[in-house]
N, C-alpha and C positions, 0 to 999 in steps of 0.2 A: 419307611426304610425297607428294602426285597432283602430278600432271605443272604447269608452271607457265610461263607467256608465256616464250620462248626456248632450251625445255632441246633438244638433238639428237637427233633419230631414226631410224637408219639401219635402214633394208630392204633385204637381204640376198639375192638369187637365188642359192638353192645348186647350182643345174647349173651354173652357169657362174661365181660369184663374188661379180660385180659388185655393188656397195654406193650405195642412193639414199639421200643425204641431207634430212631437210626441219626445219626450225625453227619451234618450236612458237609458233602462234598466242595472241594477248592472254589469250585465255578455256584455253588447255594443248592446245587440240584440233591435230591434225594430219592428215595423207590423204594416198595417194600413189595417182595417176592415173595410168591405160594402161599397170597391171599384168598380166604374162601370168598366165591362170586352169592353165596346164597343169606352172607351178614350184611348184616347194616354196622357202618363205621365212622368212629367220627375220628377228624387228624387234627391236629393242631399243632405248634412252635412256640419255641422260645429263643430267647438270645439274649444272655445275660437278665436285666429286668425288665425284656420288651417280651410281649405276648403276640401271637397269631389271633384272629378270629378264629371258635371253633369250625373245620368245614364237616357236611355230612358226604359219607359215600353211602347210597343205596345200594341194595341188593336187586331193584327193581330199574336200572340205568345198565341198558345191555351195551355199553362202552366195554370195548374187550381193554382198554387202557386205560384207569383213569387219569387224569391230568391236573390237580390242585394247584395254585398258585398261590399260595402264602405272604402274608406281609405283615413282618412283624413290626411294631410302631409301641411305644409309650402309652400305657393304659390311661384311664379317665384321672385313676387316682396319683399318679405320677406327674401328670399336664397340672395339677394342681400345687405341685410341691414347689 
């Protein structure tokens, strides 16, 4: 299932922790703004009890944009129930 108006998408700075929230737009799209280029980051979703794969953004991927495409889908333990 692609990402869909309201699922959660936290951005993750792993030097130091700290976790950005944003909620996805009408159309699934999301962005987070006045990111440092020199963290390593990881993003990942939800939506309701569907999860994203973790993705990583490097600090070493001289993309002036990054681009993630997310898909949330029913975990391992969920497909069993």
């Amino acid at each position: 299932m692609l990402f869909r108006s309201g699922a959660l998408v936290t951005l993750t700075n792993l030097q130091k922790g700290e976790k950005i929230t944003f909620i996805t737009k009408k159309d699934g799209r999301y962005n987070f703004d006045d990111v440092a280029f020199n963290v390593d980051y990881e993003v990942a979703a939800r939506s309701g009890n569907l999860h994203s794969e973790v993705k990583k953004l490097s600090q070493y991927d001289d993309t002036v944009n990054f681009v993630r495409i997310l898909e949330v889908a029913p975990s391992k333990d969920d497909e069993k129930h």
